[in-house]
N, C-alpha and C positions, 0 to 999 in steps of 0.2 A: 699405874693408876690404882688408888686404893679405892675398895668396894666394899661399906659394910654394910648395903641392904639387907637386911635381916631376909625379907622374903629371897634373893638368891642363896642365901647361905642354905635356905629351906631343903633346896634342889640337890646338894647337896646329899641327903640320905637317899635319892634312891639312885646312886651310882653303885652298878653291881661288876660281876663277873661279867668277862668277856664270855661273846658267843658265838663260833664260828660260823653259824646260820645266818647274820646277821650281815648288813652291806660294811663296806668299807665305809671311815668318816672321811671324804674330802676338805680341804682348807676352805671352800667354796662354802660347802655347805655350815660352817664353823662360823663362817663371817655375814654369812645369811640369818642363821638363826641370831646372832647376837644381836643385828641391825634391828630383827624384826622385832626383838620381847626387851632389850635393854633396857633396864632401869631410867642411871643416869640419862639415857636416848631419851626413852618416852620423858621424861621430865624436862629436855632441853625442850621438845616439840611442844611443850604449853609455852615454853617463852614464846613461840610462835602465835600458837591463839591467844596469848595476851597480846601481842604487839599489833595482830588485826582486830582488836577490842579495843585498843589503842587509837587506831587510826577511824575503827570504826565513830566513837567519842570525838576527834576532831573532825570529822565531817558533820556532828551534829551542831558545830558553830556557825555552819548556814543552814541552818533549820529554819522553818518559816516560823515567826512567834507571831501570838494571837494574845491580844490585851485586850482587858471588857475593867470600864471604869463605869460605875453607876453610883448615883446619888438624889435620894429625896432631901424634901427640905420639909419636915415634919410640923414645924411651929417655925412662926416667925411673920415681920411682914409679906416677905415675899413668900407662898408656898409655889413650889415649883420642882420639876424632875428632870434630870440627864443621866443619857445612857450612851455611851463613847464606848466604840469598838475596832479596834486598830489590826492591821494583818504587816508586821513587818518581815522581811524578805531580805537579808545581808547577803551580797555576791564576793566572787573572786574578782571581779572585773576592777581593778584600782579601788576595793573598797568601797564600791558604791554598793548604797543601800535603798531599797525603793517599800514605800510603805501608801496604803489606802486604807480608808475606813469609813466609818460613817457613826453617824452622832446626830441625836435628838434632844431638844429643848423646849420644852414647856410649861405653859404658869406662867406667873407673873415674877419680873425681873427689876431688879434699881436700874434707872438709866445707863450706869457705867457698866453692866453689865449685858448690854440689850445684843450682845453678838452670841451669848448664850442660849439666844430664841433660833429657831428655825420651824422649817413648815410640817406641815402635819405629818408627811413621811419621813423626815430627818436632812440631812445633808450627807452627802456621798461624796468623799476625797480622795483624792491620788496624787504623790508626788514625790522626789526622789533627793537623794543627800550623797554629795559627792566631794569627798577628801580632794584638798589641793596640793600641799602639803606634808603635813604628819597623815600616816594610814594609808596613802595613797599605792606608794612601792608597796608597801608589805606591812602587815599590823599583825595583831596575835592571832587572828582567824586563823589566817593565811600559812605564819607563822605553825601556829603548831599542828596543822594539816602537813606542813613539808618536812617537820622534825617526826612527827608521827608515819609517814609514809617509809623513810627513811629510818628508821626504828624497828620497821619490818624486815627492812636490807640486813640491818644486824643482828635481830633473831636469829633470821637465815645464816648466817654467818656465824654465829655460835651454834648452832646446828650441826652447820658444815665442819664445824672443829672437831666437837664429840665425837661426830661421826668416823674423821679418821683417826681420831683416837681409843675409840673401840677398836673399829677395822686393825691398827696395830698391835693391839692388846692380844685380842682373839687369835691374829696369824702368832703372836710370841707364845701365848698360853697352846695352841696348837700348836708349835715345832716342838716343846717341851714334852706335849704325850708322847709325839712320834719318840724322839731323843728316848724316851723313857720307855717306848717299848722296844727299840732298839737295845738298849741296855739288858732289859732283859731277858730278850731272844739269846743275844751272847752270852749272859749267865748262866742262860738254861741250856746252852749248845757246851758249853765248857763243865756242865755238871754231870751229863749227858756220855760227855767221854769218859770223863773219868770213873764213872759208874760201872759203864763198858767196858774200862779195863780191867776193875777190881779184878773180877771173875780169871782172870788170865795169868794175871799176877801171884793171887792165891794158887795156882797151879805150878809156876811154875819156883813158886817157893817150896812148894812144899815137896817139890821134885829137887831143890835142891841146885836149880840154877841162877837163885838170887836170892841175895838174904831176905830174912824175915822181916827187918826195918824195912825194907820196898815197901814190905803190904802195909807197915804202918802208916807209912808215909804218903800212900796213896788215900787211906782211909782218913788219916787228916788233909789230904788236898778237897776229898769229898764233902768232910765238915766247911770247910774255905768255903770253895765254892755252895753249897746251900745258903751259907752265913748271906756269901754274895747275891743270892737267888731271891729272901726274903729282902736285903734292903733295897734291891731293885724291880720289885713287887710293890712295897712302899712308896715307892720313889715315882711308880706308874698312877698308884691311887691319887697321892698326892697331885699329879700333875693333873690326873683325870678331875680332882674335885675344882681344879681351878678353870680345865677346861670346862665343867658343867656350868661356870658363872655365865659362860658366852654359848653354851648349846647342850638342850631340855629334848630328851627322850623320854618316852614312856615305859619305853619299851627294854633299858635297858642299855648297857656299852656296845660299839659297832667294832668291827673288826681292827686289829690297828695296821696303817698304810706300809708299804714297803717304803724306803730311804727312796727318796725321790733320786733317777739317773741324770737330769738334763737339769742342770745350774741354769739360774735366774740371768738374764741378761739385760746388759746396761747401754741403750744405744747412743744415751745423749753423754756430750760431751761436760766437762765443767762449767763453761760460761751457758753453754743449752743450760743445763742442769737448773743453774743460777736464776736463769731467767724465770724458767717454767715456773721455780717457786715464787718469786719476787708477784708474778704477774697471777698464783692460784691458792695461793695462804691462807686460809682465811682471814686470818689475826691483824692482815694489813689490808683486807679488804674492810675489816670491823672499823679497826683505825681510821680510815678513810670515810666513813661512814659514818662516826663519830664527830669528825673533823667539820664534816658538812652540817650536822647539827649543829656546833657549834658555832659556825659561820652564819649560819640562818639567825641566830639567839642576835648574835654579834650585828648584823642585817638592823633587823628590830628593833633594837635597843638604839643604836645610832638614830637612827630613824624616828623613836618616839623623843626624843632629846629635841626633835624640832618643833614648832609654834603649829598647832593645830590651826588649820582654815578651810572651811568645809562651807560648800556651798549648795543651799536646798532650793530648789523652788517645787511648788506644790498649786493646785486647781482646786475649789470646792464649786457644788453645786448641790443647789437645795431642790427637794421632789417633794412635789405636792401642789394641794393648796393653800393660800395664807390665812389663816380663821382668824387674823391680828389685826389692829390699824395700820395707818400709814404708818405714824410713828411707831410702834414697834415691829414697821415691816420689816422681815429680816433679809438679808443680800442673798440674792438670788445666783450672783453669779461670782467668782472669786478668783484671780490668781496673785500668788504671792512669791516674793523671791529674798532667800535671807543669805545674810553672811554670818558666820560665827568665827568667833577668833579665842582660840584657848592658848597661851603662852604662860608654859611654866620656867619661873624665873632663877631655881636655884638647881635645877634638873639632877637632882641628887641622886634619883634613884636610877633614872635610864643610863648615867655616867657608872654607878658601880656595876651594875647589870652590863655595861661594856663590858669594861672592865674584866669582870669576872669571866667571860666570853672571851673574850683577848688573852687574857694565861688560858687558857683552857685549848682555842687553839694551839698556840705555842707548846703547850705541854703535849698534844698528842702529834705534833711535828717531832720532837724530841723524840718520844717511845716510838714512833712509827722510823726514825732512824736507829734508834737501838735493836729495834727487831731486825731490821733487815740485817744489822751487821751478823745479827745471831744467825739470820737465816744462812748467809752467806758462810760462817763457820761450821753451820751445820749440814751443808752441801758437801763441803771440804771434808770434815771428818768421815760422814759416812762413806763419798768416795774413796776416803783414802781405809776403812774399817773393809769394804767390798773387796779391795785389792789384795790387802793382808790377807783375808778370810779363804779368797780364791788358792794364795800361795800356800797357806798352811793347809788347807782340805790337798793339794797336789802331793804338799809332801808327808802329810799323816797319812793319804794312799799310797804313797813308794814305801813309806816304812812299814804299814800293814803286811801288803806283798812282799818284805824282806822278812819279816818276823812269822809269816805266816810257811814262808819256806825252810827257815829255822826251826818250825817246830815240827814240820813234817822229816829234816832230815834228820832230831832228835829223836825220833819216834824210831825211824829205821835204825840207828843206832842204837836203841836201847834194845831193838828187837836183837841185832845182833851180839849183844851185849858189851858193848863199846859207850855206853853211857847207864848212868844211876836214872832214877826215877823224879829225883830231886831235881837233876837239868830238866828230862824232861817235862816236868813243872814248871818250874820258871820260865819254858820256852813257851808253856800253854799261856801263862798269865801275859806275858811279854805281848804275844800275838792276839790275847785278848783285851786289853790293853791297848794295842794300834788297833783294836776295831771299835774300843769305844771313840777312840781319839777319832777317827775319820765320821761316825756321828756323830761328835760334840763337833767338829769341822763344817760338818753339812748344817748341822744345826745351827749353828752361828752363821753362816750364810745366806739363810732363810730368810732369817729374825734381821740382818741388816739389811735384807731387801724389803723387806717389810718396813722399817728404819728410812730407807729411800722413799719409799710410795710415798709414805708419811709426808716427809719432809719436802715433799714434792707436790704433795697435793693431789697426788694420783690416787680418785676413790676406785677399790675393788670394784666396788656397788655402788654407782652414781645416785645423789641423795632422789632423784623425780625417780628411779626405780623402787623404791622401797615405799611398799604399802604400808603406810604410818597407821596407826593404829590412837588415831584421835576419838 
């Protein structure tokens, strides 16, 4: 995973000198600090408070609305006033929607207008509107309240990806310090000797029990190894600057860990293995959760393709007194019941809106099989990368301990002068050599069990443990 926040790169300058005073860095504490301050992390955790800003937005489609319609009549024969004020109320309940209000009329009105009069305190209504038909299963309220709810599912779920996608970054970038300060414990142990011998060598050259090229020779093994010393100093910053992306001291580099003794262990079998991922992925729980949006869209659209038929009834009643005659006495008492029928006839738009709905399913049935087969090769490989990794750390430790015994019996031969200085060189590189190999062994070990969590879905640090920093 590439990273070019400028602000981690920042962190960056104050990586120092190691200092014995200071605690060991655990892996634990490497995958903590990255969960807690990560960039990319904190940036997926806004798709979260976008998607409950989202959902919060679709629940404002049952919001109570409040309508105020008022009108003078300035000049004219009839002068007269209305004031209409409505409180509508949209449910989940099959779309029904219940509204009341109340509405005043006064002045003078033309005959065919005389239901526009009421009494001196107005008229007071209640009454409600109930899809038969279209809207009734499910309409866009509805709708994108459960693609909105759903929406949050797959924030979550891209969350949960990053997440262990740090998690395996941080434990790789962290075996790489170890690796790299292993490396250069051994350069410094191999520079160390040969330092040690100069002084012995020069003696007993100059006594005349070995040539003069010995000391050369040993003085160029000295240059070697320093050569060796600063590019695995390098090699430590390096890895250090990359571990600083996933964990911020103040205070400074922490001591570097001993080669861990006790190898990572694998209790689940392949088809375990298989499962665990299939059923903890994120990537197919996103899928799945996509899938349902989709079907809801697909829901809807079916659905609006049908002939609207929606049936209201509604009560009014007028408060007050009547200050009017008979003839413009206005109705005192009211119930009304309608039918309304909307059919649209060439249904253009809720057919393509399948439509488009319909591939869209079908396309994340496809990827949601492509993934898995990935998942499933990638159970495979890393099981079979775990096996390999075990075998070769066995045998880069049998050859360690053969080359390690070689160079101790080169040593005693050279003491007794049965060997040049040059073998026992070569017998030092050899053996140091099988001890990078057995931490490049271990090191690669690590990093595929890290590889496994991954691929498995196993978080180090379960996402509800982690104090998000919203």
């Amino acid at each position: 995973m590439k990273n070019t926040n400028w602000l981690c790169l920042m962190v960056l300058i104050f990586s120092t000198s190691v200092s014995a005073e200071q605690q060991t860095l655990a892996l634990d504490t490497v995958v903590n600090s990255a969960l807690q301050a990560f960039p990319s992390l904190l940036a997926t955790e806004q798709r979260i408070v976008a998607s409950e800003g989202e959902y919060t937005a679709a629940e404002g489609g049952f919001d109570t609305l409040l309508k105020s319609q008022n009108r003078w009549s300035v000049a004219g024969v009839y002068e007269n006033q209305n004031n209409d004020v409505v409180l509508e109320q949209p449910t989940q309940f099959g779309g029904t929607t219940f509204f009341g209000g109340w509405r005043r009329g006064s002045g003078k009105y033309p005959d065919y207008e005389g239901k526009s009069l009421t009494a001196d305190d107005g008229e007071v209504r209640i009454g409600v509107n109930i899809p038969l038909w279209r809207n009734r299963d499910i309409d866009r309220r509805r709708a994108t309240l459960k693609q909105a709810d759903i929406g949050q599912s797959i924030a979550s779920q891209d969350y949960d990806q990053m997440l262990l996608d740090v998690q395996r970054q941080a434990a790789h970038r962290y075996w790489d310090w170890v690796l790299a300060g292993q490396r250069l414990r051994i350069t410094e142990q191999m520079l160390q000797i040969a330092e040690q011998r100069n002084n012995a060598i020069q003696e007993r050259a100059a006594a005349g029990d070995i040539a003069q090229f010995e000391v050369l020779d040993n003085q160029r093994a000295i240059i070697e190894r320093r050569e060796r010393q600063v590019a695995a100093k390098r090699l430590l910053e390096q890895s250090a600057i990359q571990r600083s992306l996933y964990w911020r001291d103040k205070h400074g580099e922490p001591q570097l860990p001993e080669s861990p003794t006790e190898q990572p262990k694998i209790t689940e079998s392949y088809d375990e293995a298989v499962n665990i991922a299939m059923h903890q992925r994120p990537e197919l729980k996103r899928l799945t959760a996509q899938s349902e949006q989709q079907k809801t869209e697909l829901e809807l659209q079916e659905n609006q393709a049908n002939p609207a038929v929606d049936v209201s009834v509604s009560t009014a009643q007028d408060v007050g007194p009547n200050p009017y005659d008979k003839i413009n006495k206005p109705n005192r008492n009211e119930v009304y019941v309608g039918l309304n029928i909307d059919i649209p006839l060439q249904r253009r738009v809720a057919t393509g809106r399948a439509q488009v709905a319909s591939a869209n399913v079908q396309r994340l049935k496809w990827e949601t099989q492509s993934i898995e087969n990935r998942i499933t090769a990638e159970v495979k490989d890393v099981l079979s990368q775990l096996t390999a990794t075990k075998k070769r750390l066995a045998l880069s430790q049998e050859q360690q301990q053969a080359a390690q015994k070689l160079e101790e019996g080169e040593h005693e031969r050279f003491d007794l002068g049965d060997s040049t200085l040059l073998v026992v060189n070569l017998r030092a590189i050899a053996h140091g050599d099988a001890q990078l190999q057995v931490a490049e062994s271990t090191n690669n070990l690590f990093k595929a069990h890290a590889d496994y969590q991954a691929i498995l879905a196993k978080f180090a640090v379960k996402p509800e443990q982690i104090q998000k920093s919203l």
